[in-house]
N, C-alpha and C positions, 0 to 999 in steps of 0.2 A: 444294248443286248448284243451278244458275241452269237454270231455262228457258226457251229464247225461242220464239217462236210465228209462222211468218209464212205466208198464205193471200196465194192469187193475186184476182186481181179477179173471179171466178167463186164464192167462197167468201167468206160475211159473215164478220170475223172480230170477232163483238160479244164483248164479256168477259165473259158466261154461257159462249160455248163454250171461251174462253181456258182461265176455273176449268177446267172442265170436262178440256180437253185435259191441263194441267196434273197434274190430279190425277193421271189415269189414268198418267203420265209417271211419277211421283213415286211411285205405287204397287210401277209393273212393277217401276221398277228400286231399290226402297227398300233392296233387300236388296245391293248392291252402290257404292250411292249414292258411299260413303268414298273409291272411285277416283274421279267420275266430277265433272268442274270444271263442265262447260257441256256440256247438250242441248237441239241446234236443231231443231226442227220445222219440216217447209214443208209444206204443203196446197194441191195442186193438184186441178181438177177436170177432166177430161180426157175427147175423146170419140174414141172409134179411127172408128166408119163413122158414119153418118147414119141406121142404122136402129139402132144401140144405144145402151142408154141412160148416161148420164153416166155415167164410173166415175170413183172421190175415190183420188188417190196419197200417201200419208205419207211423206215422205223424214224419216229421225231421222238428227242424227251426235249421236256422244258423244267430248265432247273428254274422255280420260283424263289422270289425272295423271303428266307425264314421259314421256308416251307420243303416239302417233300419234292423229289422232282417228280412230275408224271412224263408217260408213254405212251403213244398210241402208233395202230401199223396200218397199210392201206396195200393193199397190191391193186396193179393194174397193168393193163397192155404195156403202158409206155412209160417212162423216168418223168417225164410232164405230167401224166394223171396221176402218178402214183405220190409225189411232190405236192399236187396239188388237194389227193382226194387225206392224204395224211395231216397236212396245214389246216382242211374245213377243221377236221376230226380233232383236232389238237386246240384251237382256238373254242370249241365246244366243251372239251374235258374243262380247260383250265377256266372258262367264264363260269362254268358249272363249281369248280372248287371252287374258287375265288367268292362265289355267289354262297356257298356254305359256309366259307369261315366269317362272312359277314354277318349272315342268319345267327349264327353263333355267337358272335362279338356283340349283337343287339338284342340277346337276349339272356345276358349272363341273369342271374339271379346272384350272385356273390353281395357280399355286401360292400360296400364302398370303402377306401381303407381307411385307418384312424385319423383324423383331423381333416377331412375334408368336409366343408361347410356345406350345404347342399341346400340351395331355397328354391 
């Protein structure tokens, strides 16, 4: 599984927090990794008014294998939670897909193709 990592011009993106992000990437989803080709990281730092303080957004996609890639985003205080609360949210989408195209693959009703024997 590749990860790639990109931070807007408000966010240092030195390669202590790369490791860093990486790991925690590599962690969430180690348990599912076998589907998952490429996850993209973007790290924006983002301010809604003028009286509040910066809040960090983690957009994750995960390119699956054969499949669509999904998305999801988390904002939070800090580049650690926001990393972290977007890796829960992501290993949940894709166990969730992954758990549909299963349901689906075991429940074909198609017919079997021609010359396969079946006892």
């Amino acid at each position: 599984m590749q990860i790639q990592i990109n931070t807007d011009h408000n966010i240092e993106g030195h390669e202590a927090l790369a490791a860093q992000i990486s790991s925690a990437v590599d962690n969430a989803l180690s348990r599912i990794s076998e589907h998952i080709t490429r996850v993209e990281v973007h790290l924006t730092a983002e301010t809604s008014h003028k009286s509040s303080p910066d809040h960090k957004r983690c957009m994750m996609e995960a390119r699956l294998e054969r499949h669509r890639p999904v998305a999801v985003t988390h904002h939070a205080a800090n580049v650690d939670q926001a990393v972290s609360g977007a890796a829960d949210k992501l290993v949940r989408l894709i166990e969730k897909t992954l758990g549909r195209l299963r349901d689906r693959k075991d429940h074909r009703t198609d017919p079997p193709p021609p010359g396969l024997i079946m006892n």
